[in-house]
C-alpha positions as CSV (number, residue, x, y, z in Angstrom):
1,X,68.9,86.1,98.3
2,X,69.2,82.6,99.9
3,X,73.0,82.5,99.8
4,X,73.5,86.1,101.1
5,X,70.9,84.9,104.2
6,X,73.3,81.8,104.9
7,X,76.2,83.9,105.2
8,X,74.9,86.3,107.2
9,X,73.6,83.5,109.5
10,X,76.6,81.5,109.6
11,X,78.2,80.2,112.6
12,X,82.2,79.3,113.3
13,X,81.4,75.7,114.4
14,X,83.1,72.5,112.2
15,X,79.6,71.5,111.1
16,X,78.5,75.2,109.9
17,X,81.5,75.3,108.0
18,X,81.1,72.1,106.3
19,X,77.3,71.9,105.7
20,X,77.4,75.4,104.0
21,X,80.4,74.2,101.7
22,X,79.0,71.2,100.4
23,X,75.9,73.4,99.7
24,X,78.2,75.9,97.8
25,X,80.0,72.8,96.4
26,X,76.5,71.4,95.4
27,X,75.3,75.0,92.9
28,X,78.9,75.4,91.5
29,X,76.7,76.3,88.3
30,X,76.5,79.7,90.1
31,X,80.0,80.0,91.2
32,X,80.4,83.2,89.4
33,X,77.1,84.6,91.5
34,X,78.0,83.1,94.5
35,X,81.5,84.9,94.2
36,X,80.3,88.1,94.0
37,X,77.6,87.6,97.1
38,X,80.3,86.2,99.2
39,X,82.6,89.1,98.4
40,X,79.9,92.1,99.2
41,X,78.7,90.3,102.4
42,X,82.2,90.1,103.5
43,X,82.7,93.7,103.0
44,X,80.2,94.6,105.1
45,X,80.0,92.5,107.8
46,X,81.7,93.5,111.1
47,X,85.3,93.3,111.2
48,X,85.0,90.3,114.6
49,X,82.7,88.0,111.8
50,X,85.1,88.4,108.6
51,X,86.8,85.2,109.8
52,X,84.3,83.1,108.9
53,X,84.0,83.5,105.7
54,X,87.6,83.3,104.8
55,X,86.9,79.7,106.7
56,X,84.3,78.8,104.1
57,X,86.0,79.8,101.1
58,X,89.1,77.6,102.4
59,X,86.5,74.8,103.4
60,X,85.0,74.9,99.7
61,X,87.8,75.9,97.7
62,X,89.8,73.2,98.9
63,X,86.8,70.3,98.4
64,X,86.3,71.5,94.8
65,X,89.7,70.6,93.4
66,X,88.4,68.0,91.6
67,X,84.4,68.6,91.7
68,X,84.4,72.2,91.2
69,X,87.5,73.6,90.0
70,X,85.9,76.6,88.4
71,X,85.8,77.8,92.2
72,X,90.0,77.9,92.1
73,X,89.9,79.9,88.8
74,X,87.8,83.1,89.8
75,X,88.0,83.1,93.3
76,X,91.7,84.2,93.8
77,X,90.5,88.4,93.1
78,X,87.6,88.0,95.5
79,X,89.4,86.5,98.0
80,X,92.3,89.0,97.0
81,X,90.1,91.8,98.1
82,X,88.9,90.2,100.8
83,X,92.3,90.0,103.1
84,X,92.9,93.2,101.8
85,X,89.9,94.3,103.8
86,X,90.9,91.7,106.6
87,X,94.4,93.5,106.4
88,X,92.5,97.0,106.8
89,X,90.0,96.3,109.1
90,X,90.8,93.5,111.6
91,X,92.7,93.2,114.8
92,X,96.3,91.0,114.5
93,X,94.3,88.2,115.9
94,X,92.1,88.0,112.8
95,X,95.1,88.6,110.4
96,X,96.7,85.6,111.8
97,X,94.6,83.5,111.4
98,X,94.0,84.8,107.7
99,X,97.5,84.4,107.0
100,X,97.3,80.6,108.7
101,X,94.8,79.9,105.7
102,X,97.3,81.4,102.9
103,X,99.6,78.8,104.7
104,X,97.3,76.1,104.3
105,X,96.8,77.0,100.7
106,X,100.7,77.3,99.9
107,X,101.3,73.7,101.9
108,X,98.3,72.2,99.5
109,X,99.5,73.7,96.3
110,X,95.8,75.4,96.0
111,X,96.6,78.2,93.9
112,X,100.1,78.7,91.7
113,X,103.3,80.8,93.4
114,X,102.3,83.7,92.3
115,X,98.6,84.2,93.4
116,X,100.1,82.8,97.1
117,X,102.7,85.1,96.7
118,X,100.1,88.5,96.3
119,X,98.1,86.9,99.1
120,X,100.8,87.0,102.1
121,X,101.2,90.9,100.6
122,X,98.0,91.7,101.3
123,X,98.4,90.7,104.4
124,X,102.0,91.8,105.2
125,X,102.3,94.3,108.3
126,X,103.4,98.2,106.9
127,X,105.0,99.6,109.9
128,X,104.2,103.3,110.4
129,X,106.6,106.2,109.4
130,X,108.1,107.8,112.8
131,X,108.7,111.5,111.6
132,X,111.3,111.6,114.0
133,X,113.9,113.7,111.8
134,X,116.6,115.4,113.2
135,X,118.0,118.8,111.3
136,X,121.3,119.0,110.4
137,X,122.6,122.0,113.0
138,X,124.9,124.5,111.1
139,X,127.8,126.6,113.2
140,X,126.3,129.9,112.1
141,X,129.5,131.8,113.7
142,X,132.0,129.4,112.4
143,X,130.7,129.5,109.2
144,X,130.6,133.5,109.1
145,X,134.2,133.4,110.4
146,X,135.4,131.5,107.5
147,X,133.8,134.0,104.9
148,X,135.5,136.6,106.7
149,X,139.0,134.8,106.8
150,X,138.4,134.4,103.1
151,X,137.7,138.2,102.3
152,X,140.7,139.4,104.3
153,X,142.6,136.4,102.3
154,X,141.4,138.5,98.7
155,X,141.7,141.9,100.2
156,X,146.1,141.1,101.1
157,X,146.6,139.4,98.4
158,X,146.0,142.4,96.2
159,X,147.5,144.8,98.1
160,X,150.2,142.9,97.9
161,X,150.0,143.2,94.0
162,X,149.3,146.4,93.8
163,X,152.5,147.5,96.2
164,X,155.1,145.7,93.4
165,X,156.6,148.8,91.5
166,X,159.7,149.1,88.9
167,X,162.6,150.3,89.8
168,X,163.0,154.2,89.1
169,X,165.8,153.7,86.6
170,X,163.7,151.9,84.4
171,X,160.7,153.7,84.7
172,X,159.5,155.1,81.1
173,X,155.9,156.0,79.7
174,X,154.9,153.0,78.0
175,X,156.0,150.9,81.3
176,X,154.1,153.4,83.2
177,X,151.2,153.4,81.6
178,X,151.0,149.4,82.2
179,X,151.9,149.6,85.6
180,X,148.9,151.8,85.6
181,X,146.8,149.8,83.9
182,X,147.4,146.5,86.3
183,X,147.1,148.6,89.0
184,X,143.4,149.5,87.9
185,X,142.6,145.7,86.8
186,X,143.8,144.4,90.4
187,X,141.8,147.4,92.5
188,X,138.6,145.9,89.8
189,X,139.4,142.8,90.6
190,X,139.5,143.3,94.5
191,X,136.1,145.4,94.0
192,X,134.7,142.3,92.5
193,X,136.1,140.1,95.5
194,X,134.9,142.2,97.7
195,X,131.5,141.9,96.3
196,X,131.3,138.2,95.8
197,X,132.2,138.3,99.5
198,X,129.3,140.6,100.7
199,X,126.5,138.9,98.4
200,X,128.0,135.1,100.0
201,X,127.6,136.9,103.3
202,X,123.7,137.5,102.5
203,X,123.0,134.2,101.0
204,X,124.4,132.5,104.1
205,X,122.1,134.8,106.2
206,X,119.1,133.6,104.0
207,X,119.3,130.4,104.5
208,X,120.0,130.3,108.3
209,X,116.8,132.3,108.3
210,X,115.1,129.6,105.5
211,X,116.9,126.8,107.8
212,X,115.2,128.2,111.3
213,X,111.7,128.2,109.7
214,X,112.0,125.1,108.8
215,X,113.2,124.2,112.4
216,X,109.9,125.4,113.9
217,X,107.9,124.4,111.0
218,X,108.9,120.6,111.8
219,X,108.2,121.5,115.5
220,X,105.0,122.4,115.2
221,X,104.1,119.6,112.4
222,X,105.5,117.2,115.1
223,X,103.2,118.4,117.5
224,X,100.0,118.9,115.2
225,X,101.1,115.0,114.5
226,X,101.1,114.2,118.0
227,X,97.8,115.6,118.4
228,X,96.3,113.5,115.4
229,X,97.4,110.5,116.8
230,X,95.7,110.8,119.9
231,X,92.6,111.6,118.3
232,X,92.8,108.4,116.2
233,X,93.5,106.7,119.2
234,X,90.9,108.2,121.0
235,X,88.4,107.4,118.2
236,X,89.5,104.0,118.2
237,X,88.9,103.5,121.8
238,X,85.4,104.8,121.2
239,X,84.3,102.6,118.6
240,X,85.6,99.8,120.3
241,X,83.1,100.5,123.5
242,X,80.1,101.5,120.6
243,X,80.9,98.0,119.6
244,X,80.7,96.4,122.8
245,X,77.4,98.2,123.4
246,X,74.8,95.8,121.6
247,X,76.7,92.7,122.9
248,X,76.7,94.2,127.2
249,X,72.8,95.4,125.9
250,X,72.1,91.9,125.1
251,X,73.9,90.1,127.8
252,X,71.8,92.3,130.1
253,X,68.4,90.9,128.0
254,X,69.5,87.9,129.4
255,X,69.1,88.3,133.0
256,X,65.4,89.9,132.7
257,X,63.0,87.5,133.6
258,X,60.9,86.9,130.6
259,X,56.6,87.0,130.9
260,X,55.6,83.2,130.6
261,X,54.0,81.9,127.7
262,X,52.2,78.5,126.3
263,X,56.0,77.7,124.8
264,X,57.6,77.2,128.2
265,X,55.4,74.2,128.6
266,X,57.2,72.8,126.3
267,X,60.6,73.4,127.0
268,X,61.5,70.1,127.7
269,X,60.3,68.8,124.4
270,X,62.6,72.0,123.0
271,X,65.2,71.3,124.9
272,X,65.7,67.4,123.9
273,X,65.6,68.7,120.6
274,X,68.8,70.7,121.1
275,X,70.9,72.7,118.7
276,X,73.3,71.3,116.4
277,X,75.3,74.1,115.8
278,X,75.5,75.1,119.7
279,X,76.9,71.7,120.4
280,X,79.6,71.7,117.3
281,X,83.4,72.1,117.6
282,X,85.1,75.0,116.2
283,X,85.9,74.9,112.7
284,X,89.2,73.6,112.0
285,X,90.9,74.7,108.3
286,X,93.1,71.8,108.7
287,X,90.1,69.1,108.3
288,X,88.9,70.3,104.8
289,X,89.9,68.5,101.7
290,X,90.6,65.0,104.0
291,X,89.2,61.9,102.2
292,X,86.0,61.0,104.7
293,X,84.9,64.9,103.7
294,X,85.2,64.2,100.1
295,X,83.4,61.3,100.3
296,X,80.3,63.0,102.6
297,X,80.5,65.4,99.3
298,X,80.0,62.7,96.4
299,X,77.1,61.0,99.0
300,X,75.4,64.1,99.5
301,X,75.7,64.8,95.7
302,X,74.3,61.3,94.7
């Protein structure tokens, strides 16, 4: 559609900016519409051409306070989503200058707190997790050392029990028979000791096993990370150059000598004619919403 074909073909320049905005400014009847073509063409344009249409949506948004203020009420999710994508997609240069316009909104009180507020988060910088973990390094001998210490600890202090006897003289059959009978409950007793002790030896034996292939588990995830990270990087490096082909392919075009035609005798008539846009300064965020602006606006609109 029109609209769509105007964004695709729009320039950076001051005057681009503008003329487009008032024309936006001009069918605010369609806002909704309009919303939804400026959002998809965003989307999918190329990351290096995103820029300009945050520029026209600060341009417009900040000339229909008063004219159009419809623009201000759906435009915050669109535009939302679109430094999302910016975030996402862009190089830091890009962000920046996304985040310049959130601080131009802020400063002019465009959209409440809140809506500013989930802007700069779109655009906040997440720094990547470093899996950089060190493992906690057990003292497998010391450790087996102190279970040992602790069974020969058990193992005297029941032989000391069970080397306590009566004294003949008072020896009879009923205190026999108990002496007996805690002699069997402290040799139990220092069976069960010994037990705990053997069955604490194996569980520390497990997990220095569990512990060392975790060790080379996070070794060799470090390294398979390592590995993905060039890849990204190398991928990156290569889409940047596929970029770069069209525009050196083009810059090339322009050194061929092209055939001559009935047109180039006119090229002086042409070039008197000039471009507008060519000539135009580069559009400056901080020049929407000034009074002259508004009043090009109401004239154009009368």
């Amino acid at each position: 559609d029109s609209f769509a074909g105007r964004l695709r073909d729009l320039g950076t320049t001051q005057e681009a900016i503008q003329a487009l905005s008032m024309w936006v400014i001009h069918h605010r009847d369609r806002a909704e519409e309009m919303k939804t073509i400026w959002l998809r063409e965003l989307l999918r344009e190329a990351p290096q051409k995103k820029l300009k249409y945050i520029y026209l949506a600060n341009d417009f948004l900040l000339q229909s306070r008063k004219k159009a203020p419809a623009f201000l009420e759906i435009f915050p999710p669109a535009l939302l989503r679109a430094l999302e994508d910016v975030q996402d997609n862009c190089d830091e240069d890009t962000r920046n200058q996304a985040r310049r316009m959130v601080g131009i909104w802020e400063q002019r009180q465009a959209f409440p707190a809140d809506t500013v507020a989930q802007f700069r988060a779109a655009l906040a910088s997440a720094p990547t997790p470093e899996l950089d973990v060190e493992p906690e390094i057990v003292d497998t001998p010391t450790m087996l050392a102190s279970c040992a210490l602790a069974e020969r600890a058990f193992k005297e202090a029941a032989d000391m029990v069970a080397d306590i006897r009566r004294p003949p003289s008072h020896t009879d059959g009923n205190v026999q028979a108990g002496h007996d009978q805690a002699i069997e409950t402290i040799n139990a007793t220092r069976r069960a000791v010994e037990a705990a002790a053997a069955r604490s030896r194996r569980a520390v034996a497990t997990l220095l096993g569990a512990l060392g292939e975790q060790r080379q588990f996070l070794a060799t995830t470090q390294k398979k990370l390592s590995k993905c990270r060039a890849s990204l990087a190398n991928l990156l490096a290569t889409k940047k150059e596929l970029r770069t082909c069209p525009e050196a392919l083009l810059d090339r075009s322009k050194t061929l000598m092209p055939l001559p035609n009935a047109a180039d005798l006119f090229a002086g008539e042409a070039d008197s004619n000039g471009d507008s846009e060519s000539n135009g300064h580069e559009y400056d965020p901080t020049q929407s919403g000034s009074p002259s602006k508004r009043a090009r606006i109401d004239s154009a609109e009368d």
